[in-house]
C-alpha atoms as an extended CHARMM CRD file, in Angstrom:
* protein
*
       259  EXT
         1         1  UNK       CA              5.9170000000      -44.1320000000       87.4740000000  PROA      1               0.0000000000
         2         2  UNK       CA              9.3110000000      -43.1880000000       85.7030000000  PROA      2               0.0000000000
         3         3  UNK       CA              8.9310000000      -39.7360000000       86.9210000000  PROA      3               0.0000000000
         4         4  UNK       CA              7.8380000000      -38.7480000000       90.4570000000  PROA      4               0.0000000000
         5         5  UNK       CA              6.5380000000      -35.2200000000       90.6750000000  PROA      5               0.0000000000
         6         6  UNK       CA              5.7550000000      -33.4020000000       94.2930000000  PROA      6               0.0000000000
         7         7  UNK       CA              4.6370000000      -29.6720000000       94.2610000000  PROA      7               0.0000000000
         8         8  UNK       CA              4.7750000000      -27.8480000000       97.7190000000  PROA      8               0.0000000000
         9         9  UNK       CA              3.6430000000      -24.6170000000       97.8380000000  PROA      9               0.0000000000
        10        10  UNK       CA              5.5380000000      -22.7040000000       94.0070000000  PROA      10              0.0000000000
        11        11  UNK       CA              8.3010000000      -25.0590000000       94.2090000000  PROA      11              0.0000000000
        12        12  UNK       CA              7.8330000000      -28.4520000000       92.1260000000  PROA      12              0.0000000000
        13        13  UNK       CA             10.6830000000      -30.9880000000       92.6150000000  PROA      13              0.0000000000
        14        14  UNK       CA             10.8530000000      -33.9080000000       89.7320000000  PROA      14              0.0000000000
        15        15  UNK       CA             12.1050000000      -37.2200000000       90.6150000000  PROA      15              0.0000000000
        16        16  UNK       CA             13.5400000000      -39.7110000000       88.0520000000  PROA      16              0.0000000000
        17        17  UNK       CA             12.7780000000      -42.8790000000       89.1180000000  PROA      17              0.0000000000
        18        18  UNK       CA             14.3960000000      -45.9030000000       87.4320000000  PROA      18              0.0000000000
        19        19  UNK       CA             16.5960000000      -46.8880000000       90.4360000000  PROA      19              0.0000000000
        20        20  UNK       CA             17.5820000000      -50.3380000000       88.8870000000  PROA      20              0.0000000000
        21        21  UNK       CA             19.2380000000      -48.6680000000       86.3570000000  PROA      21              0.0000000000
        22        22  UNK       CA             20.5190000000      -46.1700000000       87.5740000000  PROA      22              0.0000000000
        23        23  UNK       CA             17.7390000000      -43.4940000000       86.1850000000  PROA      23              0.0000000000
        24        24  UNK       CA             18.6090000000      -44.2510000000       82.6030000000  PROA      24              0.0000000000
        25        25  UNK       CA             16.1540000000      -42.7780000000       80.2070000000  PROA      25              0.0000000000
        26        26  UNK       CA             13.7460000000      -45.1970000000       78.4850000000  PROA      26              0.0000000000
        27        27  UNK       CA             10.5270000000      -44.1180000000       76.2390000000  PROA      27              0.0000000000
        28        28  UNK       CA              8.0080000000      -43.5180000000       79.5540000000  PROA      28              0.0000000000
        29        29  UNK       CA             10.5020000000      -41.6720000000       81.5940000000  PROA      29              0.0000000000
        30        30  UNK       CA             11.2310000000      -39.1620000000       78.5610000000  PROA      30              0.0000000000
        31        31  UNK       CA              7.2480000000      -38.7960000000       77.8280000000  PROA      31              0.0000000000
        32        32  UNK       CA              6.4760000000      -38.2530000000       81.6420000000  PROA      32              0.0000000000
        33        33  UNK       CA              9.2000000000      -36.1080000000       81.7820000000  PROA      33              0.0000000000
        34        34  UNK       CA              8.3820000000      -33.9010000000       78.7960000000  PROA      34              0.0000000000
        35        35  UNK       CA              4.2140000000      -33.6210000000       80.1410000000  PROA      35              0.0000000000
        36        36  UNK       CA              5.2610000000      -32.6070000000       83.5530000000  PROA      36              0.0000000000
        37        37  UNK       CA              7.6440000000      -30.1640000000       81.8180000000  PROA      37              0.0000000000
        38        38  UNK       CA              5.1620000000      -28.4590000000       79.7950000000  PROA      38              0.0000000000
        39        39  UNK       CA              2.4580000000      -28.1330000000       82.5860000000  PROA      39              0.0000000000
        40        40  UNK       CA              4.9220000000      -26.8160000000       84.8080000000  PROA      40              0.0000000000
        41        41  UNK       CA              5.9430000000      -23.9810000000       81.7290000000  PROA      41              0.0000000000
        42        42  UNK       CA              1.9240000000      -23.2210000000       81.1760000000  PROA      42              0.0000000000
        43        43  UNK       CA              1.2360000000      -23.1580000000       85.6600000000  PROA      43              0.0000000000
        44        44  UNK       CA              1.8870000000      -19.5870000000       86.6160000000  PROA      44              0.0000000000
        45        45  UNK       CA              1.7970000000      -20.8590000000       90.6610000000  PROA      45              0.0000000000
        46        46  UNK       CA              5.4030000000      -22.3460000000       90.1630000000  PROA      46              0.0000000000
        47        47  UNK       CA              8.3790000000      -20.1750000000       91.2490000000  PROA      47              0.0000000000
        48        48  UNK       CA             11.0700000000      -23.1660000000       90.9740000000  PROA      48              0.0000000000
        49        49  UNK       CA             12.3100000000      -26.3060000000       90.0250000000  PROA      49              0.0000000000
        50        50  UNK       CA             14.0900000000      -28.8550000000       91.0280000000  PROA      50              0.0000000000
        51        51  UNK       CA             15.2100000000      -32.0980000000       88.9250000000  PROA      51              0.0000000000
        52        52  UNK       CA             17.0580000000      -34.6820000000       90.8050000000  PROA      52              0.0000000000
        53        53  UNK       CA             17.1920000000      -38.5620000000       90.9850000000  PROA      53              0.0000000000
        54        54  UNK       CA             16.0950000000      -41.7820000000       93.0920000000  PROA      54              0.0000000000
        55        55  UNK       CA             18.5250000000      -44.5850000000       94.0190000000  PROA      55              0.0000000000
        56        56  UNK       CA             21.3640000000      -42.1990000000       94.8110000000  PROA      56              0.0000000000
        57        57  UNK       CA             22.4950000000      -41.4730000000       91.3490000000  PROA      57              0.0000000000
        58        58  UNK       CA             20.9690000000      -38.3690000000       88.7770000000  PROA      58              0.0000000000
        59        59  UNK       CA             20.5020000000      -40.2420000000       85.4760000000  PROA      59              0.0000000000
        60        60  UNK       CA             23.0600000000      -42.3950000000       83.7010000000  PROA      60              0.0000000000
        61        61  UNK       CA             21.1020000000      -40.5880000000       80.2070000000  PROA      61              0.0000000000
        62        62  UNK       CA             19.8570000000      -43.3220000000       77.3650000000  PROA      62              0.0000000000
        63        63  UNK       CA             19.3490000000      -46.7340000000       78.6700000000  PROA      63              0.0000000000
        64        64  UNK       CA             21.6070000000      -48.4900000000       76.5850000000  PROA      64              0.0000000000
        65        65  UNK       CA             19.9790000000      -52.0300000000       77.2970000000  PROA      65              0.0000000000
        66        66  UNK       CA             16.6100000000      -50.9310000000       75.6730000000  PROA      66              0.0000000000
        67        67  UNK       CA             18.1600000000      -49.4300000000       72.8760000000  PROA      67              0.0000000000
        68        68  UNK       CA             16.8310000000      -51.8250000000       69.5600000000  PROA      68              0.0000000000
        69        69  UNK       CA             18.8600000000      -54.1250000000       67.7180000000  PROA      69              0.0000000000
        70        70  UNK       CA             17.7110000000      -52.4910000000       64.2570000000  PROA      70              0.0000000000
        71        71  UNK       CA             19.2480000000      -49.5110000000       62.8170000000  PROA      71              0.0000000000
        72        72  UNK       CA             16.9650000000      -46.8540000000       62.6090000000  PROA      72              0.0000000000
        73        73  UNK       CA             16.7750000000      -44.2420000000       59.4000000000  PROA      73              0.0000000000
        74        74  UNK       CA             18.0090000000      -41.1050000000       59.5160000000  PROA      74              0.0000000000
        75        75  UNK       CA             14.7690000000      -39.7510000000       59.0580000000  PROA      75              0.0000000000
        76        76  UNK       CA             13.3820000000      -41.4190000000       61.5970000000  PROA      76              0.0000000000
        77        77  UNK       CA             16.8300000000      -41.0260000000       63.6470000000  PROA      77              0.0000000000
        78        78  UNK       CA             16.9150000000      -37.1150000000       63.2550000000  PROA      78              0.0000000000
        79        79  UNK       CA             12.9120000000      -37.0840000000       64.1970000000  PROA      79              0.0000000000
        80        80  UNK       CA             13.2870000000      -38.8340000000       67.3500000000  PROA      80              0.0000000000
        81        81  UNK       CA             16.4130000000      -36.8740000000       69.0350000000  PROA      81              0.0000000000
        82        82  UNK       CA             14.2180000000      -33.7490000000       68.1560000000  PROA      82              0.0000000000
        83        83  UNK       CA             11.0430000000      -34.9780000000       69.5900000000  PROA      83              0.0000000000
        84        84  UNK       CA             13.0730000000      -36.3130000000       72.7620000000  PROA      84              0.0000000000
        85        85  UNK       CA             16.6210000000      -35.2050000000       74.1550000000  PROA      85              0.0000000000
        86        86  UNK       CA             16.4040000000      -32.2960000000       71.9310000000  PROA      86              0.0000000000
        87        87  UNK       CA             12.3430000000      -31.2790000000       73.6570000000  PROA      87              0.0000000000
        88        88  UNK       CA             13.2110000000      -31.5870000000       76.9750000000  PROA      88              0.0000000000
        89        89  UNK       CA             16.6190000000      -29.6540000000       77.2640000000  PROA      89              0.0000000000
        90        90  UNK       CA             15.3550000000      -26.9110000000       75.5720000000  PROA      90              0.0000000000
        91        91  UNK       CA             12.4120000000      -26.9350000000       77.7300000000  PROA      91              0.0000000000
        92        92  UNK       CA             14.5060000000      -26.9470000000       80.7670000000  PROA      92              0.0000000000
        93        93  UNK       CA             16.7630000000      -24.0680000000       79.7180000000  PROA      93              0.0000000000
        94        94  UNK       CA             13.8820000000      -22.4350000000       78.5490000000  PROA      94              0.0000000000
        95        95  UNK       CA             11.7110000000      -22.0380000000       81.9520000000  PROA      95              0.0000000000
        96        96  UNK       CA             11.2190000000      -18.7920000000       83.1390000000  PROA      96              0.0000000000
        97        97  UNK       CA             11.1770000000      -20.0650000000       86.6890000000  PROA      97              0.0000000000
        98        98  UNK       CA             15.0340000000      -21.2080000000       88.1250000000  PROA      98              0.0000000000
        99        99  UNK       CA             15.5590000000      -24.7100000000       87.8100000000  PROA      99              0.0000000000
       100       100  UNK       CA             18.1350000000      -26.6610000000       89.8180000000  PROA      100             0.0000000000
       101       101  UNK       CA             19.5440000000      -30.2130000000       89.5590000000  PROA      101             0.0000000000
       102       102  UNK       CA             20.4540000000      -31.9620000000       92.6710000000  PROA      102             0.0000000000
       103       103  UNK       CA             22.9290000000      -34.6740000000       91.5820000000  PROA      103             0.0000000000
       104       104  UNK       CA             23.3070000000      -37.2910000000       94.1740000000  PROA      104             0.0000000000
       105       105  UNK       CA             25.7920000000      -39.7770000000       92.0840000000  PROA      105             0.0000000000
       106       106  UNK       CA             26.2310000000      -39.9100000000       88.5700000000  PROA      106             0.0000000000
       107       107  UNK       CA             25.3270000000      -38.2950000000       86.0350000000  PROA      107             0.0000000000
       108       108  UNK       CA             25.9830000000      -39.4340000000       82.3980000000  PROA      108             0.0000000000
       109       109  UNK       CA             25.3970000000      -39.2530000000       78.5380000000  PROA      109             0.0000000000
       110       110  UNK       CA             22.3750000000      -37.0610000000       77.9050000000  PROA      110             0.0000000000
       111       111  UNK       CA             21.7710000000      -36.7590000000       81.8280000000  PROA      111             0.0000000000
       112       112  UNK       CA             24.8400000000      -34.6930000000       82.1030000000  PROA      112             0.0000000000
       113       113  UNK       CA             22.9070000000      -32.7810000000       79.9060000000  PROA      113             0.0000000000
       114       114  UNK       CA             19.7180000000      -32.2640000000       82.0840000000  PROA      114             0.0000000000
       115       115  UNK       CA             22.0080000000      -31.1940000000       84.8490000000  PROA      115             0.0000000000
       116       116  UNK       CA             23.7580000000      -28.4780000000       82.4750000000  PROA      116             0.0000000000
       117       117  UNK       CA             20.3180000000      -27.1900000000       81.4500000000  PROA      117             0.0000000000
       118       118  UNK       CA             19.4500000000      -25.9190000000       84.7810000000  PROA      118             0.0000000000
       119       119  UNK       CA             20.0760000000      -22.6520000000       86.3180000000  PROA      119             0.0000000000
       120       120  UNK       CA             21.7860000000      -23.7950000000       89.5620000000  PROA      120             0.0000000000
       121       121  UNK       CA             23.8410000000      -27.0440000000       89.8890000000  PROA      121             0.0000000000
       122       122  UNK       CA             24.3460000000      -28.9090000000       93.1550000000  PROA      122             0.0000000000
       123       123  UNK       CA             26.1930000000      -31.8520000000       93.6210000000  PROA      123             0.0000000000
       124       124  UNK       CA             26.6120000000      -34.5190000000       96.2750000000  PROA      124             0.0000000000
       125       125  UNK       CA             30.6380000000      -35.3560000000       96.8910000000  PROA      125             0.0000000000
       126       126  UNK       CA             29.6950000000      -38.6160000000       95.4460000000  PROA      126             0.0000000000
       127       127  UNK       CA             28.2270000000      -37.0430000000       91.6850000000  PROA      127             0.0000000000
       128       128  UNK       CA             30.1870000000      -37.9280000000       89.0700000000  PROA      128             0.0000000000
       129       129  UNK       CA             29.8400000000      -36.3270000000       85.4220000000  PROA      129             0.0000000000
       130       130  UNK       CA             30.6390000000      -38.3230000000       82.1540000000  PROA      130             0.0000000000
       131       131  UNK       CA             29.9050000000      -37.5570000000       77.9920000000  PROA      131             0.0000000000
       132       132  UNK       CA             29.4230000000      -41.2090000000       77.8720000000  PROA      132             0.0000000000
       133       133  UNK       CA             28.8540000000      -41.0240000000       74.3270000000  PROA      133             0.0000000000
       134       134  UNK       CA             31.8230000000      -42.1970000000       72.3760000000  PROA      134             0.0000000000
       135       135  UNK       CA             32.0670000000      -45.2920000000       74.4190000000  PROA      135             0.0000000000
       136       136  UNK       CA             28.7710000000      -46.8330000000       72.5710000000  PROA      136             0.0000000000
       137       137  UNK       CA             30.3440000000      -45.0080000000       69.1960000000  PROA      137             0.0000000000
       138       138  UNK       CA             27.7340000000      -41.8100000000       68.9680000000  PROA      138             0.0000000000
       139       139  UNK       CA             28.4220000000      -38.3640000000       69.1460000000  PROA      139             0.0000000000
       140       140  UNK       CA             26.8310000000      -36.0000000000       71.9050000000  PROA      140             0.0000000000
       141       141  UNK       CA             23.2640000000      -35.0410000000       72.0540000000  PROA      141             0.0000000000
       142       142  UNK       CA             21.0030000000      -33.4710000000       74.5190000000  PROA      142             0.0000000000
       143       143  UNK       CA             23.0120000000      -29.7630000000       74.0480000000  PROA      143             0.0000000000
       144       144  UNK       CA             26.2840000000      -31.3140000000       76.3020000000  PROA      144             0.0000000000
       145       145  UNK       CA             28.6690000000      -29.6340000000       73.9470000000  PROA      145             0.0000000000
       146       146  UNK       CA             27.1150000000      -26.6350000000       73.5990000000  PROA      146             0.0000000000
       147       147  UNK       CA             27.1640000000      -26.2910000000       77.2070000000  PROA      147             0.0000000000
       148       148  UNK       CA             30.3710000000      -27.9220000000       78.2910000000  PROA      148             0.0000000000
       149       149  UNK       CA             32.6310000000      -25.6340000000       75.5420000000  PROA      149             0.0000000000
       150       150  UNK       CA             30.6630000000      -23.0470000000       76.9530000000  PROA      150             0.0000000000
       151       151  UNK       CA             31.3440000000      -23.6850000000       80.4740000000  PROA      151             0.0000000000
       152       152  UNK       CA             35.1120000000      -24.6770000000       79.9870000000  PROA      152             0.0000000000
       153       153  UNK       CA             36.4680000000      -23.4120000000       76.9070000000  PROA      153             0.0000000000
       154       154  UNK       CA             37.0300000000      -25.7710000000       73.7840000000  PROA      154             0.0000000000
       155       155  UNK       CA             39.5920000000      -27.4010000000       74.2090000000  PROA      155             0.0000000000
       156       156  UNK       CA             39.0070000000      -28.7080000000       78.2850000000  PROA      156             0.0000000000
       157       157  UNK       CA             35.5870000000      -29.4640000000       76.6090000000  PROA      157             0.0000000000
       158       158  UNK       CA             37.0340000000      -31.6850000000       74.0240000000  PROA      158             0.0000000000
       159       159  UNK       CA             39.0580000000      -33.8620000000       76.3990000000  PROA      159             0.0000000000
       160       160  UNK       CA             36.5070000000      -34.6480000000       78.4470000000  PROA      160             0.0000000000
       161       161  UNK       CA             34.0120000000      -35.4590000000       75.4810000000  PROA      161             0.0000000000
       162       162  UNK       CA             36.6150000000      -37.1880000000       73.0820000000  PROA      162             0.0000000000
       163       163  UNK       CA             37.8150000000      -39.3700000000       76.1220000000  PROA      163             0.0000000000
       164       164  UNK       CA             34.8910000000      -40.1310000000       77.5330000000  PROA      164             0.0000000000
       165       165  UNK       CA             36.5270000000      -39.6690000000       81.1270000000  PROA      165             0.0000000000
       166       166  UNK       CA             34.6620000000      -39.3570000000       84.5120000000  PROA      166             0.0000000000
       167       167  UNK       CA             34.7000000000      -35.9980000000       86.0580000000  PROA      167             0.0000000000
       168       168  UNK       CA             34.2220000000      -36.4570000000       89.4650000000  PROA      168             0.0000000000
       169       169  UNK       CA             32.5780000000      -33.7700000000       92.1450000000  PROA      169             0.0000000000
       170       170  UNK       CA             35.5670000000      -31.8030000000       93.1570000000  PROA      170             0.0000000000
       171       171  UNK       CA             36.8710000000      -31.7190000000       90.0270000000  PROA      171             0.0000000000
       172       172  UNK       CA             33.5650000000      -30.4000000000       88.3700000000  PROA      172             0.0000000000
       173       173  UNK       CA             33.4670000000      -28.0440000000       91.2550000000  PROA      173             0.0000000000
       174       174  UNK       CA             37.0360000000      -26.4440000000       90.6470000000  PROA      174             0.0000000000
       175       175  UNK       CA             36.3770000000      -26.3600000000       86.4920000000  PROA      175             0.0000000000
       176       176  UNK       CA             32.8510000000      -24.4870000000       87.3250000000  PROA      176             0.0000000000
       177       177  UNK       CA             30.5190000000      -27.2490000000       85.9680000000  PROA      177             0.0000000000
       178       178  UNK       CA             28.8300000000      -27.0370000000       89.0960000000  PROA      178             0.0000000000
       179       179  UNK       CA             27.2890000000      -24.0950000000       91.3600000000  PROA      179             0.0000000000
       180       180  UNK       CA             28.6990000000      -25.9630000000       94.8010000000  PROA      180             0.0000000000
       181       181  UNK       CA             29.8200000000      -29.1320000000       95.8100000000  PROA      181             0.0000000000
       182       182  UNK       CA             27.9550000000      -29.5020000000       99.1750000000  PROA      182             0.0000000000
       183       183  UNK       CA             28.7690000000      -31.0690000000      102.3220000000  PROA      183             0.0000000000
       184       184  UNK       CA             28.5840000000      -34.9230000000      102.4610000000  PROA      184             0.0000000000
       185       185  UNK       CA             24.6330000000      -35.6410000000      103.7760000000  PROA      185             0.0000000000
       186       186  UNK       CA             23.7600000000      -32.0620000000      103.0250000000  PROA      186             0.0000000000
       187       187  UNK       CA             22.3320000000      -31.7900000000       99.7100000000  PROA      187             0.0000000000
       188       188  UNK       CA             18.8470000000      -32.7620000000      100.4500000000  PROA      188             0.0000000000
       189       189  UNK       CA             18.8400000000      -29.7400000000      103.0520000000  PROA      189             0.0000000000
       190       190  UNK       CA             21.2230000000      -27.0620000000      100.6130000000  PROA      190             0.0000000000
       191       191  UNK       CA             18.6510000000      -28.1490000000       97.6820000000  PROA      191             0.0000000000
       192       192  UNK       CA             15.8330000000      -27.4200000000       99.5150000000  PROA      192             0.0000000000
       193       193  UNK       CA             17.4260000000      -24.0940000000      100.4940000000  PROA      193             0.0000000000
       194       194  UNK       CA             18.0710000000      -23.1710000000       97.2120000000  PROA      194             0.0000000000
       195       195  UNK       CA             14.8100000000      -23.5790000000       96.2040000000  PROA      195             0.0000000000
       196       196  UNK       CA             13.1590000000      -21.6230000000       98.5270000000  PROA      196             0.0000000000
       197       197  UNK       CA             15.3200000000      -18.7700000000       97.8080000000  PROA      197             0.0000000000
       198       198  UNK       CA             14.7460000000      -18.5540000000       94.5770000000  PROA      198             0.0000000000
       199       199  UNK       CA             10.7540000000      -19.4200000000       94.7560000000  PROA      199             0.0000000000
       200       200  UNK       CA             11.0610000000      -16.2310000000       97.5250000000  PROA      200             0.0000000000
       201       201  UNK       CA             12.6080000000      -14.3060000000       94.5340000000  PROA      201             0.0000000000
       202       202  UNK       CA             11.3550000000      -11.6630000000       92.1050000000  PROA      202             0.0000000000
       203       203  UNK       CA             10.1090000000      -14.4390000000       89.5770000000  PROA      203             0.0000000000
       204       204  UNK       CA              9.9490000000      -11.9720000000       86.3690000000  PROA      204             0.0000000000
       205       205  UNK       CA             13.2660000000      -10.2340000000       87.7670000000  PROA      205             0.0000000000
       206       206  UNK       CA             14.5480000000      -13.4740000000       87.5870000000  PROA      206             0.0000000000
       207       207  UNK       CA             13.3420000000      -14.6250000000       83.8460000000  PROA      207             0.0000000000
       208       208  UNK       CA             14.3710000000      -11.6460000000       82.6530000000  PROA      208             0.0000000000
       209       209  UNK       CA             17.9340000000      -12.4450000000       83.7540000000  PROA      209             0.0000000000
       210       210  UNK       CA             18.0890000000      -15.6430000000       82.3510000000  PROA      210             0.0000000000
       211       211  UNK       CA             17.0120000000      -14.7660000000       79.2460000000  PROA      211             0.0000000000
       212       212  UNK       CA             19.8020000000      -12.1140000000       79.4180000000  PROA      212             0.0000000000
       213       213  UNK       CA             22.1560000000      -15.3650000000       79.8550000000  PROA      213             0.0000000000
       214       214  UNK       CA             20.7270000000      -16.9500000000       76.9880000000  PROA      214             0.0000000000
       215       215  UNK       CA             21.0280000000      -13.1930000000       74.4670000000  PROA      215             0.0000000000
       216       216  UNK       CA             24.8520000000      -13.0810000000       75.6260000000  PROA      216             0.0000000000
       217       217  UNK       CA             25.6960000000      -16.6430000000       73.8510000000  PROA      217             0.0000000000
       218       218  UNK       CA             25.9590000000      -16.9960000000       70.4320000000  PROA      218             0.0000000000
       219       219  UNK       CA             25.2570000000      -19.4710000000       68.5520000000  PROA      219             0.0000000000
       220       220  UNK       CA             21.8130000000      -19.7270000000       70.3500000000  PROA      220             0.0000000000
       221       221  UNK       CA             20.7220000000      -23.2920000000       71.7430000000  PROA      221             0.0000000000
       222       222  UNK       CA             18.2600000000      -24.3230000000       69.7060000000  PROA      222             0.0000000000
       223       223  UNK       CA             19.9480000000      -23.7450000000       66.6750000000  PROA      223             0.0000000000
       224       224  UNK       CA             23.0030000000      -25.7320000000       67.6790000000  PROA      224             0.0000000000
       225       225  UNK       CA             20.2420000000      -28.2830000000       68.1510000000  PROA      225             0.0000000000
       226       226  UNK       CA             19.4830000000      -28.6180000000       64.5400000000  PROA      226             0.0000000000
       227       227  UNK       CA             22.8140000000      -29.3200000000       63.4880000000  PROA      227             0.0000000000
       228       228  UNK       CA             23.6200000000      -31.7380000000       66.3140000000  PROA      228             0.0000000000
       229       229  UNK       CA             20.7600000000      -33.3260000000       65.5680000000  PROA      229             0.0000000000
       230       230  UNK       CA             21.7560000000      -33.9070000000       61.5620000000  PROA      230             0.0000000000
       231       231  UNK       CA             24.7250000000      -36.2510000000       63.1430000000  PROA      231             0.0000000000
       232       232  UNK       CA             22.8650000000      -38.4810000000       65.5840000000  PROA      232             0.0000000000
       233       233  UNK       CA             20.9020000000      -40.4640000000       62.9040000000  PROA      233             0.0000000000
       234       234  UNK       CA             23.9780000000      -41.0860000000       60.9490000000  PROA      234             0.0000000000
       235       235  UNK       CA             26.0690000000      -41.9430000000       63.8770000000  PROA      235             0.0000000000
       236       236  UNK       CA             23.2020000000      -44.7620000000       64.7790000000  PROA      236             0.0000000000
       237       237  UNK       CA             23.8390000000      -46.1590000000       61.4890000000  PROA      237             0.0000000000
       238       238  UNK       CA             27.4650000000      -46.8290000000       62.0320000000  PROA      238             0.0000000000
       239       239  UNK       CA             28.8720000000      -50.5390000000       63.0070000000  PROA      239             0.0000000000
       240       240  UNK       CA             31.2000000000      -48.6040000000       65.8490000000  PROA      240             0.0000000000
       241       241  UNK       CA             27.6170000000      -47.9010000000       67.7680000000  PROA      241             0.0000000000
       242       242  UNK       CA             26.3820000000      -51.3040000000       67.3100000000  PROA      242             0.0000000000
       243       243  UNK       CA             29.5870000000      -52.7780000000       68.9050000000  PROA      243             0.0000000000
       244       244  UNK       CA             29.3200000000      -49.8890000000       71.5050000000  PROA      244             0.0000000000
       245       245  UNK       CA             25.8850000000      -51.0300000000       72.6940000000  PROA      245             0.0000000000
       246       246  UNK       CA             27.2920000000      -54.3730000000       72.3320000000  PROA      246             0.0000000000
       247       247  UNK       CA             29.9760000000      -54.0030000000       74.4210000000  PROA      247             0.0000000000
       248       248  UNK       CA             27.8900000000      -52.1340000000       76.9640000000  PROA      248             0.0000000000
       249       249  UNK       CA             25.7720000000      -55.4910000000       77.8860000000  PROA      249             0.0000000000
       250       250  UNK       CA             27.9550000000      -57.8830000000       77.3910000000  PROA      250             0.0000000000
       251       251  UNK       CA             29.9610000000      -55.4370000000       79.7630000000  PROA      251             0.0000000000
       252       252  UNK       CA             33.2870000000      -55.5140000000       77.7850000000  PROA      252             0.0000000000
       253       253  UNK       CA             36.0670000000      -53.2770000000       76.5480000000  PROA      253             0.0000000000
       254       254  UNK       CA             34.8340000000      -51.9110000000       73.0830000000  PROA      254             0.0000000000
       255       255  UNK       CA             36.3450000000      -52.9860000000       70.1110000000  PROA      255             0.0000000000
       256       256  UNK       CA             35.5560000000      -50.0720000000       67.4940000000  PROA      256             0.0000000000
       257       257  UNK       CA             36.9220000000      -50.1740000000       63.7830000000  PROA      257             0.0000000000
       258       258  UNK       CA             35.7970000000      -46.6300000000       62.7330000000  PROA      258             0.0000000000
       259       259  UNK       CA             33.2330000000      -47.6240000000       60.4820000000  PROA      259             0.0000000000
């Protein structure tokens, strides 16, 4: 199983479980993940959630070595970020219970994204955030703009998404793109804190507030969404992704042309 849930007591903590690659998303992990999302939305006996990874690392997002070798439509293209990335972000942001991602290594591509949809952020010294889009030729998806420009202002958001560049702990922690960098060998115990905290906490108090959060921040999510997810398909189409996925596992420097 992709996805290992455990629920004890009103707190629910979601595993993803791909260790051998690093918790890259494939088709099971995003179906398991979107189920277990929507039962925990419709179970009024959970008060949190946490979202973390096996293996050491959070999720490295897509897995780029199951991506096909055929270019999709952009029908087809535009249909599937919606009824994937674009489902489960929203869904995470969307809980009226606090969520929290515990990010023991990396976290990349569209599970940077995961991470920035929760509520509370708490990272291992050894996390480490990339947009690893551009380097398989694709623009964001999974919301990371949104949030990151958000978080950081445009233009530190651009650098780090136009680059591609690692972020490592500390510096996410100084730039606010995490709630706390915890102690080395501490974040199982500060997670675990956390959640019982905020399962302890006023739980409509609490939804209340986030959707405050979400009212103060315009454009809204899921229309930003819709228009990110108009570029995806196209972007698939292009020869710069098919030499980025290429690249990827052949393991190789890129060699993009812009077309």
């Amino acid at each position: 199983m992709p996805i290992q849930r455990h629920d004890d007591g009103g707190i629910t903590r979601l595993t993803l479980d791909r260790p051998e690659r690093m918790n890259a998303m494939d088709p099971e992990m995003r179906e398991q993940l979107l189920e277990n999302l929507m039962d925990i939305r419709s179970d009024p006996s959970r008060r949190a959630l946490v979202i973390t990874g096996a293996g050491g690392h959070f999720c490295t997002g897509a897995d780029v070595q199951a991506m096909g070798e055929r270019k999709r439509g952009f029908k087809t293209g535009r249909m599937m970020i919606r009824n994937s990335a674009h489902r489960y972000v929203a869904l995470i942001q969307d809980l009226d219970i606090p969520v929290i991602a515990s990010v023991p290594g990396h976290a990349a591509g569209v599970g940077w994204a995961i991470a920035l949809a929760a509520d509370v952020i708490l990272a291992a010294p050894q996390a480490r955030f990339t947009a690893a889009f551009v380097r398989i030729g694709l623009a964001p998806d999974g919301g990371l703009v949104w949030q990151l420009a958000r978080a950081l202002g445009q233009y530190a958001a651009k650098e780090i998404v136009l680059t591609g560049r690692t972020v490592e702990a500390e510096e996410a922690g100084r730039l606010g793109l995490v709630t706390r960098v915890v102690a080395d060998g501490a974040l199982e115990t500060e997670t675990q804190a956390m959640a019982e905290r905020l399962a302890s906490g006023p739980t409509l108090a609490l939804a209340m507030a986030k959707r405050q959060f979400m009212a103060a921040q315009s454009p809204g999510f899921v229309p930003f969404l819709e228009n990110e997810a108009l570029m995806q398909p196209v972007m698939q189409l292009t020869e710069d992704n098919a030499e980025g996925i290429a690249a990827f596992r052949e393991k190789r420097k890129a060699q993009f042309k812009g077309e």
